[in-house]
Kinemage of the C-alpha trace (Angstrom):
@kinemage 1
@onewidth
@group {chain A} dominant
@subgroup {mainchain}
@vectorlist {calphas} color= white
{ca unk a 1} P 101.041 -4.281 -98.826
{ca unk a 2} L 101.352 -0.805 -97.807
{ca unk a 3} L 98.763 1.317 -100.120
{ca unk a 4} L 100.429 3.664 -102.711
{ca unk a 5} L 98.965 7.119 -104.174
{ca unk a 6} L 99.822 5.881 -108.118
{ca unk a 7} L 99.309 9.237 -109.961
{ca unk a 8} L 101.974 10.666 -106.761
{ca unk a 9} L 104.303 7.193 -107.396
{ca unk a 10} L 104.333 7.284 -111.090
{ca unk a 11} L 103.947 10.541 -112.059
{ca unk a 12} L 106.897 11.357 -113.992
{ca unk a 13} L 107.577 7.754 -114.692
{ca unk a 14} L 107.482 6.035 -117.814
{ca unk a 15} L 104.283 4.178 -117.207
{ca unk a 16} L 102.470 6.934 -116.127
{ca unk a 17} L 104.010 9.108 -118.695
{ca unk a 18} L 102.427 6.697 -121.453
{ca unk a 19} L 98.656 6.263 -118.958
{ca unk a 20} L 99.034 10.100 -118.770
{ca unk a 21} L 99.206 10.519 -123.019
{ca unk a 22} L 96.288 8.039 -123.178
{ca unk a 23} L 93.866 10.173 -121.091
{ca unk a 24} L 94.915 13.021 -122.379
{ca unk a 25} L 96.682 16.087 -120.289
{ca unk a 26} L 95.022 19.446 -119.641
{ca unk a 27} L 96.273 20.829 -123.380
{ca unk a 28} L 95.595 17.812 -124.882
{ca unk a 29} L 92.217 16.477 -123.286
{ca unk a 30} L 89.931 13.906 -124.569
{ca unk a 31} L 87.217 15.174 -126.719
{ca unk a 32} L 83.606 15.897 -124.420
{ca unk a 33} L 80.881 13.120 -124.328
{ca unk a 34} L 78.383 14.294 -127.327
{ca unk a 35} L 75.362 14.092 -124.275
{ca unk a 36} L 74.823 14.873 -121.162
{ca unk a 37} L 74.238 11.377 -119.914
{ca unk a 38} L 77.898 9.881 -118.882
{ca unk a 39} L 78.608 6.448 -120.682
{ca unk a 40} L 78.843 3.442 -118.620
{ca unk a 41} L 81.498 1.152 -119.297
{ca unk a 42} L 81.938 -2.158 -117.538
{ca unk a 43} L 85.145 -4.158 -117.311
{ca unk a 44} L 84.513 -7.655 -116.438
{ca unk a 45} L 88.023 -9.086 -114.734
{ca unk a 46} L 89.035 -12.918 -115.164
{ca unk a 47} L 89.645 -12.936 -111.091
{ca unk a 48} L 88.567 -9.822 -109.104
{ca unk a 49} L 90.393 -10.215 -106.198
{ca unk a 50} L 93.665 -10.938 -107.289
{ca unk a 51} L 96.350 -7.995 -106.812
{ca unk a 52} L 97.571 -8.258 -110.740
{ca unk a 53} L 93.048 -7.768 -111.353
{ca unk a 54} L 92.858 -4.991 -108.571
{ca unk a 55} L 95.640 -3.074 -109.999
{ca unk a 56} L 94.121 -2.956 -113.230
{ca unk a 57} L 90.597 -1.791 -111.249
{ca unk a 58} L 92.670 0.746 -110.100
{ca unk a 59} L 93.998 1.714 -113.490
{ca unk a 60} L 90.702 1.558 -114.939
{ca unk a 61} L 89.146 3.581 -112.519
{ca unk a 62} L 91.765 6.329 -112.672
{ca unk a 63} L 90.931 6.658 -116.689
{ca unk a 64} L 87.121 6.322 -116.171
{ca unk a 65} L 87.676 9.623 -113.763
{ca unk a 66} L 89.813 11.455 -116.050
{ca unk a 67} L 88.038 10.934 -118.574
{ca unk a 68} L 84.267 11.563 -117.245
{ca unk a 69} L 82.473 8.254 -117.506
{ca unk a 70} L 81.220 5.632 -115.452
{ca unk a 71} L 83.023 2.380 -114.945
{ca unk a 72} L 82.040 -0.497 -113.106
{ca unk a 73} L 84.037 -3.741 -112.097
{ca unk a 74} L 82.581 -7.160 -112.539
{ca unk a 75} L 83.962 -10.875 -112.338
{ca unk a 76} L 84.373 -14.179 -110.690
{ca unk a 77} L 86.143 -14.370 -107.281
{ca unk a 78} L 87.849 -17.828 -108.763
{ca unk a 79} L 89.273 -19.299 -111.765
{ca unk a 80} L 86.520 -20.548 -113.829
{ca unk a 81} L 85.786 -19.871 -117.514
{ca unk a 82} L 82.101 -20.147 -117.217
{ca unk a 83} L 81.529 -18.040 -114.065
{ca unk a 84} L 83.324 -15.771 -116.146
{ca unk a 85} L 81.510 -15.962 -118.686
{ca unk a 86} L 78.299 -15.805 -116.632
{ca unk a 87} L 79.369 -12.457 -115.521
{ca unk a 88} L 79.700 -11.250 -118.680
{ca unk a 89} L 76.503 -12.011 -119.978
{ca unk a 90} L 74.865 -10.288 -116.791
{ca unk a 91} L 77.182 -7.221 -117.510
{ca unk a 92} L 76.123 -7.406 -121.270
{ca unk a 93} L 72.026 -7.397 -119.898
{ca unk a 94} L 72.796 -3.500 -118.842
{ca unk a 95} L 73.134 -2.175 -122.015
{ca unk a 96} L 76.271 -0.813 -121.540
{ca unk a 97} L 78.136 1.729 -123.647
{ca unk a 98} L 80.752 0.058 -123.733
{ca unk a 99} L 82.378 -3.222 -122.137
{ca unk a 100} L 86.258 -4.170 -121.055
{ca unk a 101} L 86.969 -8.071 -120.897
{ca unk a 102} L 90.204 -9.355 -119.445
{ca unk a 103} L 89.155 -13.241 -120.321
{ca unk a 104} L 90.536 -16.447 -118.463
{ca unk a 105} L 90.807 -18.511 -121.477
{ca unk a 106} L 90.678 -17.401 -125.254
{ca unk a 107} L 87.915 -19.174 -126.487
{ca unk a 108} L 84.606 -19.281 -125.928
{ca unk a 109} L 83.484 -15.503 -125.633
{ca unk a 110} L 83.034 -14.910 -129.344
{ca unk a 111} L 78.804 -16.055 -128.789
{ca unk a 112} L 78.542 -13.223 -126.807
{ca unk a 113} L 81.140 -10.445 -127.725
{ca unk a 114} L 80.136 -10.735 -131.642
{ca unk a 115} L 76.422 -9.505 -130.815
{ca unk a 116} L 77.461 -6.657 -128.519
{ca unk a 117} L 79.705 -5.370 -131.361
{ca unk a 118} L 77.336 -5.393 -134.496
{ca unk a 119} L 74.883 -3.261 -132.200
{ca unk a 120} L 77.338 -0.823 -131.525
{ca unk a 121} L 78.983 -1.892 -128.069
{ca unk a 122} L 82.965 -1.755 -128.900
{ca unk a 123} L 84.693 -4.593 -126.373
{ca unk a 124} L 88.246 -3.841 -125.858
{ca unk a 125} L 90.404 -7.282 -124.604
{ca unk a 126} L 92.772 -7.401 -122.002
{ca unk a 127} L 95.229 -9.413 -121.072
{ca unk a 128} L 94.703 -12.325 -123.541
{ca unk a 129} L 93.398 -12.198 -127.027
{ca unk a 130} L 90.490 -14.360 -128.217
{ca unk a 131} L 89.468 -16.521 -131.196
{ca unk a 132} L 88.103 -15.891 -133.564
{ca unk a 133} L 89.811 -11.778 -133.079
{ca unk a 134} L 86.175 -10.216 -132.273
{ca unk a 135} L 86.944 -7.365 -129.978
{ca unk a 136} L 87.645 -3.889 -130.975
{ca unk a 137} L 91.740 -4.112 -130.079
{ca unk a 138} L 93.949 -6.313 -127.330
{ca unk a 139} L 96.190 -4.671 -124.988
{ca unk a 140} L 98.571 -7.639 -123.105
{ca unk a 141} L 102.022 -8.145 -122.256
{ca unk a 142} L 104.532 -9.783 -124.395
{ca unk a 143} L 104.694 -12.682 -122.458
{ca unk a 144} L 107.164 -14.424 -124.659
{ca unk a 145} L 108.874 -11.354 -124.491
{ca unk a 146} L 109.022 -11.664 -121.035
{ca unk a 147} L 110.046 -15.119 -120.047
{ca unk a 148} L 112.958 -14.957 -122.852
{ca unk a 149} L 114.317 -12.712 -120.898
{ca unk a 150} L 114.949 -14.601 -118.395
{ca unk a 151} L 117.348 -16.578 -119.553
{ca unk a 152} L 120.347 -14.636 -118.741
{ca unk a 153} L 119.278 -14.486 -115.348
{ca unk a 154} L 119.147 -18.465 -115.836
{ca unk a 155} L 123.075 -18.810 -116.587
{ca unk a 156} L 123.871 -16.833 -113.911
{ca unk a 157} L 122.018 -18.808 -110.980
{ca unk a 158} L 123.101 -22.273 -112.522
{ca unk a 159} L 126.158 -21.665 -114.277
{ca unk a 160} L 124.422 -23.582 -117.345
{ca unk a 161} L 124.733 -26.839 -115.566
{ca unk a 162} L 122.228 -29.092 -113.403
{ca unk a 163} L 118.317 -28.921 -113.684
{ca unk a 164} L 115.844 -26.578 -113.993
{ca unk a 165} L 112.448 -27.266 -113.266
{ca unk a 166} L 109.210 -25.632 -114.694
{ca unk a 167} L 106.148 -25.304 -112.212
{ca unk a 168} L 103.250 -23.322 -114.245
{ca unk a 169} L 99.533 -22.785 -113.913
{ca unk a 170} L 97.642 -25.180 -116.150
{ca unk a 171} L 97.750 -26.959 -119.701
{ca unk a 172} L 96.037 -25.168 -122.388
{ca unk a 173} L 96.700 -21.695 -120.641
{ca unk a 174} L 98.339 -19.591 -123.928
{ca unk a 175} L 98.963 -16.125 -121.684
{ca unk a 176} L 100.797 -18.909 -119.058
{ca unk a 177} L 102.845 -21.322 -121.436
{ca unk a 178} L 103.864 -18.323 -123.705
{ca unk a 179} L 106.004 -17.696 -120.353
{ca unk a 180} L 107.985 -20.557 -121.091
{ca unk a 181} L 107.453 -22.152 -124.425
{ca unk a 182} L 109.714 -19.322 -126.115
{ca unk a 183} L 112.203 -19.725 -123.124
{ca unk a 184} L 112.523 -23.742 -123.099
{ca unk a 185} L 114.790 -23.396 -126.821
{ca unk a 186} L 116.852 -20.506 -126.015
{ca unk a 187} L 117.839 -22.243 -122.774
{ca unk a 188} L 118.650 -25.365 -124.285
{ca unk a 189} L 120.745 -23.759 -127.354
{ca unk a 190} L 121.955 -21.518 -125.317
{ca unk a 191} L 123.168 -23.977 -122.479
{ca unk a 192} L 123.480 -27.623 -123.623
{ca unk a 193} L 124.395 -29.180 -120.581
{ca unk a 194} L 121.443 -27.509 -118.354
{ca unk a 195} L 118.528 -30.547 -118.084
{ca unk a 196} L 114.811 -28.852 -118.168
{ca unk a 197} L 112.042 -30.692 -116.142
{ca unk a 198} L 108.767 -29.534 -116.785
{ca unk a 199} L 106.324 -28.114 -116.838
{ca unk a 200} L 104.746 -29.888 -113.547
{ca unk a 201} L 101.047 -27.723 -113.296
{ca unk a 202} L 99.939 -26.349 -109.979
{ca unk a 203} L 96.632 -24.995 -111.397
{ca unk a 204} L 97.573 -21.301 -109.484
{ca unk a 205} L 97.165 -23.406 -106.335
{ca unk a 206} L 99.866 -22.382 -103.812
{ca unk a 207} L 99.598 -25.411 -102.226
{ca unk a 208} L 99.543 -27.544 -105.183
{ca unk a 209} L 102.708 -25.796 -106.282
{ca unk a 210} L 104.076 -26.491 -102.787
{ca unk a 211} L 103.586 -30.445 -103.359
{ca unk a 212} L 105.076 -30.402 -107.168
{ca unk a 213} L 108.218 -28.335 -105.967
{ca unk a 214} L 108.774 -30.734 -103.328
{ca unk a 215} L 108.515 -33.822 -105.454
{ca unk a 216} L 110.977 -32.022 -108.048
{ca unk a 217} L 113.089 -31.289 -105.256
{ca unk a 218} L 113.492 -35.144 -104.359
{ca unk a 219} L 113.449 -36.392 -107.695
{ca unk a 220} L 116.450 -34.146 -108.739
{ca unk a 221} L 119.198 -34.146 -106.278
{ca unk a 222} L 120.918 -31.555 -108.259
{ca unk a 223} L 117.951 -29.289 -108.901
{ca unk a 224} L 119.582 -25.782 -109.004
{ca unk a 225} L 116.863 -23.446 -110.073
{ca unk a 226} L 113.036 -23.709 -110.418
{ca unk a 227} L 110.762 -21.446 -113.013
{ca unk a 228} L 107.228 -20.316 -111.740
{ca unk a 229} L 105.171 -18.711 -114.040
{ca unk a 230} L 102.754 -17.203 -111.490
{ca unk a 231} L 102.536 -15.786 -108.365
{ca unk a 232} L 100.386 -18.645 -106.609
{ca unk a 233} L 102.955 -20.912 -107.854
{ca unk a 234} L 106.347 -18.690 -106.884
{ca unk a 235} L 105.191 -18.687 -103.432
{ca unk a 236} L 104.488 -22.750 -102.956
{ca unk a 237} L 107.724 -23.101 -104.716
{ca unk a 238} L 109.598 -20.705 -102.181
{ca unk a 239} L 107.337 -22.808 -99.118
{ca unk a 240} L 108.536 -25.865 -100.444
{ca unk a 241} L 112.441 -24.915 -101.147
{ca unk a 242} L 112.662 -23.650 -97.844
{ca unk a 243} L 110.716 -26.706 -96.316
{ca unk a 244} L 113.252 -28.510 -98.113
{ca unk a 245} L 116.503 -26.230 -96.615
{ca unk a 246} L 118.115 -26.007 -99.517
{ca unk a 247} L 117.355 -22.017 -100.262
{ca unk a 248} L 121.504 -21.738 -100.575
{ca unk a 249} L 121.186 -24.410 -103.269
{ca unk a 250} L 118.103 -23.717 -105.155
{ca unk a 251} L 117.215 -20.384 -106.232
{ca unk a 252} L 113.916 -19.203 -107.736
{ca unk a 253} L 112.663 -17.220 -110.447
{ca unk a 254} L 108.736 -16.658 -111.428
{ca unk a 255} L 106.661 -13.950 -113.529
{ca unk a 256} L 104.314 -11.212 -112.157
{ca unk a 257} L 104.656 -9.250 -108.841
{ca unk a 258} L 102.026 -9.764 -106.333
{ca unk a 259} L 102.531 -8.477 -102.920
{ca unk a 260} L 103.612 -11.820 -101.470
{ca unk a 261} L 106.389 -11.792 -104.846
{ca unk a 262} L 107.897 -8.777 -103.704
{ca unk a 263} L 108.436 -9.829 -100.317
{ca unk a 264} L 109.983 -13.057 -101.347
{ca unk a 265} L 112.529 -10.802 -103.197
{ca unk a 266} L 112.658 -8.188 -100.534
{ca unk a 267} L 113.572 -11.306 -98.445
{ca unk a 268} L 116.069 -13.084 -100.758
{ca unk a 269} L 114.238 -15.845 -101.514
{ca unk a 270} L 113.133 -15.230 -105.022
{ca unk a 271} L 116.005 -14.361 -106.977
{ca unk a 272} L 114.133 -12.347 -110.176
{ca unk a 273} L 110.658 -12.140 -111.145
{ca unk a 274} L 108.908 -10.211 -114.248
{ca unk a 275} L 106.513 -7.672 -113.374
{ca unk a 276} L 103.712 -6.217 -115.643
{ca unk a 277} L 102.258 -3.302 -115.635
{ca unk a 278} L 98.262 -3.433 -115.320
{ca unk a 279} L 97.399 -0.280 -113.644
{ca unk a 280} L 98.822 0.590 -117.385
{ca unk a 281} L 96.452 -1.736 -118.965
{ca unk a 282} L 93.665 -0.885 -116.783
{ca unk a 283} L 93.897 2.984 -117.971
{ca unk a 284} L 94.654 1.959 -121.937
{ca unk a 285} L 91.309 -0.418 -122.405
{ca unk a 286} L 88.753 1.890 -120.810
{ca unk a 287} L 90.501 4.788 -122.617
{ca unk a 288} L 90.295 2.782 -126.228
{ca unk a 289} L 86.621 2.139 -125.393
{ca unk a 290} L 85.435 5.849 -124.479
{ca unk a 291} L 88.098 7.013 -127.455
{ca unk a 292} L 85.746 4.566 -130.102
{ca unk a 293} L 82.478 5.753 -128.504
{ca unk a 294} L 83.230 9.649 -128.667
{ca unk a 295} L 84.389 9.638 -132.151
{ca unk a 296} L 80.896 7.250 -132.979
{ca unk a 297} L 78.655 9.018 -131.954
{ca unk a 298} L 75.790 6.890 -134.524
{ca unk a 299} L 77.101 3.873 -133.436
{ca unk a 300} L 76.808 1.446 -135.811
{ca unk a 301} L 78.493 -1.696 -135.808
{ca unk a 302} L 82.065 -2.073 -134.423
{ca unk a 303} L 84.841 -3.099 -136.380
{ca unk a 304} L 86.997 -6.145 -134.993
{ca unk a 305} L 90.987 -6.280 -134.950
{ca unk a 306} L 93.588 -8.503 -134.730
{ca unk a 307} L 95.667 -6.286 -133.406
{ca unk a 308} L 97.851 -6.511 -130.287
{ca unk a 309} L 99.041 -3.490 -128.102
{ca unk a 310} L 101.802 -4.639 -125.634
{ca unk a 311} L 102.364 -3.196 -122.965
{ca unk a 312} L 105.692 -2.918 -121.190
{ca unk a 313} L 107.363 -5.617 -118.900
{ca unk a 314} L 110.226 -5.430 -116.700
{ca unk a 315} L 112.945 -7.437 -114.931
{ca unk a 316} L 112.642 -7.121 -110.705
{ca unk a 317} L 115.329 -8.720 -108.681
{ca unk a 318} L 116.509 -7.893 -104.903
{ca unk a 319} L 118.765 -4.947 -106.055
{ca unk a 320} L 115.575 -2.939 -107.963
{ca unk a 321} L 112.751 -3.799 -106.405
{ca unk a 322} L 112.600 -0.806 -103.993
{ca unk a 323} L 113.625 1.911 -106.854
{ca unk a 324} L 111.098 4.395 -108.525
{ca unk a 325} L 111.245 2.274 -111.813
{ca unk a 326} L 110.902 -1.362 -110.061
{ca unk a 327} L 107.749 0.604 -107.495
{ca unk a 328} L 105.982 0.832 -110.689
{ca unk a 329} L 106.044 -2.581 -111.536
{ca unk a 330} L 104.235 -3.700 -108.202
{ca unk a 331} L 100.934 -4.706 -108.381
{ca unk a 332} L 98.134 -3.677 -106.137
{ca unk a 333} L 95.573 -5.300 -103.509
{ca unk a 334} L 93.384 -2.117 -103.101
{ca unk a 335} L 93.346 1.797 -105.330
C-alpha cells in the first residue's frame, strides 16, 4: 500500500478533527510536563506487525510528538496471549510513566496491570476491555455496532433468501464474536427465510479460512453470501470463492480494512467491509495517559474505570472506498 502523509489526508476530516481536539491545537495546547525529563510511555500492541497495529503506532506516535513525550512500541509478532503478556511484563521492568495495552484476550492482565496502577503508572486499554475493569479508561470500537450494520447490506446481496455463512477468528474472542453475535438475531428477524451457517473459525489464518470457505462452499449449493470478521479471514474467503468460480454467485462481506481488504473491494471482490479507525485510537490512549500524568503530578495510585470510549466505525464498499471520508478508514502498514 502506497504510504499516506495522515495529518495532510485527514486534516480537515472528522477523524482528525476529533485526534486534533485530543492533542490539543496551538490555542488550546496540552498543559507542559511539570519537569524537564520527558515521560516515557510504552504501548504494548496485541500483534505489531499487523496494518490495523501499525496504524495505531502511527497514531500513537503522532500524539507522543505533539504532545512532547516519549513513546515506544512493544509486542508479539504473532497471536499469542502469553507472548503478549511476556512483553508486557518486560515493558512494565522500565519503570515507565505511563503504559498503553491493546490486549489479545481480556483476561489475564489484571496480575500485572493492578500493581502498575496502585504505584502510580495509569494503563489506558485499547481495543478490548479487560476483567476485572483495572485500567485507567478503554477506547475500542463498537463492534456490535459495527457488524449490525451490516445487515442491510445483507438483504441487498441475498435478497433475504439462501445461506449465509459465518467464517470468524476464534471461539472465546469477545472483540471478534461481538462482530456477529448482535448481527445473527437481527438477520434472522429481519429475514426469516435466509439460513445462517456458522461460525466455522479460521483462527486469523488466511489459509485456514481458505479451507473452511471452500468446505461451506460445497456443503451449501446455494451459499449466496459469506461473513468474515477479519481481514486474514476476508482474504481466504475471497481465495477460496474465486477458486471455487462462483464470484458472480457469492459475494463477500468482512470487518476491518487492511491493505489486502481494500484491494479486494477496489477489485470487486469484496462487496462491503467495516473499517475502524486506529490511527484515532492510537492518538486518544497515549493522549489519556500523558493527560492523567500532567494533571498528577504526586502520583499516587490510579483510579480504575469501567468506562468505554468508542471510537467511530464506518461502512466501505466499492463506490467509497477511494473518497476523502472512506481514505480515512484505511489502515496502515508503515507511518
Amino acid at each position: 500500500m502506497r504510504k499516506r502523509k495522515i495529518a495532510a489526508a485527514t486534516g480537515a476530516a472528522g477523524v482528525a478533527l476529533v485526534a486534533a481536539a485530543a492533542m490539543g491545537t496551538a490555542g488550546n495546547a496540552a498543559p507542559a510536563a511539570p519537569t524537564a525529563d520527558k515521560l516515557n510511555i510504552v504501548f504494548v500492541a496485541a500483534l505489531i506487525n499487523d496494518s490495523y497495529f501499525v496504524t495505531i503506532k502511527c497514531g500513537a506516535l503522532a500524539a507522543g510528538k505533539s504532545l512532547g513525550v516519549d513513546v515506544k512500541w512493544e509486542g508479539p509478532t504473532s497471536n499469542s496471549v502469553s507472548a503478549e503478556l511476556s512483553a508486557f511484563q518486560a515493558a512494565a521492568a522500565t519503570n515507565p510513566d505511563g503504559m498503553v495495552l491493546a490486549p489479545f484476550s481480556n483476561t489475564g492482565f489484571g496480575g500485572v496491570i493492578r500493581p502498575l496502577m496502585k504505584k502510580g503508572v495509569p494503563v489506558t486499554l485499547s481495543g478490548q476491555a479487560v476483567e476485572p475493569p483495572d485500567g485507567l479508561t478503554t477506547y475500542i470500537s463498537n463492534f456490535l455496532k459495527g457488524g449490525n450494520s451490516l445487515a442491510t447490506e445483507v438483504g441487498k446481496l441475498t435478497g433475504g433468501t439462501g445461506t449465509m455463512a459465518i467464517v470468524a477468528d476464534s471461539t472465546g474472542n469477545k472483540t471478534d464474536s461481538d462482530r456477529y453475535t448482535g448481527l445473527v438475531p437481527i438477520l434472522k428477524k429481519k429475514y426469516p427465510k435466509l439460513k445462517i451457517v456458522g461460525p466455522q473459525y479460521a483462527s486469523n489464518s488466511t489459509a485456514k479460512a481458505a479451507s473452511v470457505t471452500a468446505s461451506l462452499i460445497v456443503g451449501n449449493p446455494d451459499l449466496k453470501l459469506v461473513y468474515a470478521s477479519s481481514g486474514p479471514e476476508a482474504v481466504g474467503a475471497a481465495s477460496a470463492i474465486a477458486a471455487a468460480h462462483k464470484s458472480d454467485k457469492i459475494k463477500l462481506i468482512s470487518f476491518d480494512s487492511s491493505p489486502p481488504q481494500i484491494q479486494l473491494l477496489k477489485q470487486g471482490k469484496l462487496a462491503a467491509t467495516i473499517g475502524q479507525s486506529p490511527f484515532l485510537t492510537g492518538t486518544l490512549t497515549v493522549t489519556s495517559v500523558v493527560k492523567y500524568l500532567r494533571a498528577h503530578p504526586n502520583k499516587g495510585p490510579v483510579p480504575s474505570s469501567a468506562k468505554l470510549s468508542y471510537t467511530p466505525t464506518v461502512l466501505l464498499t466499492p463506490k467509497n472506498v477511494n473518497t476523502s471520508l472512506g481514505k480515512q478508514y484505511q489502515y496502515l502498514t508503515k507511518c
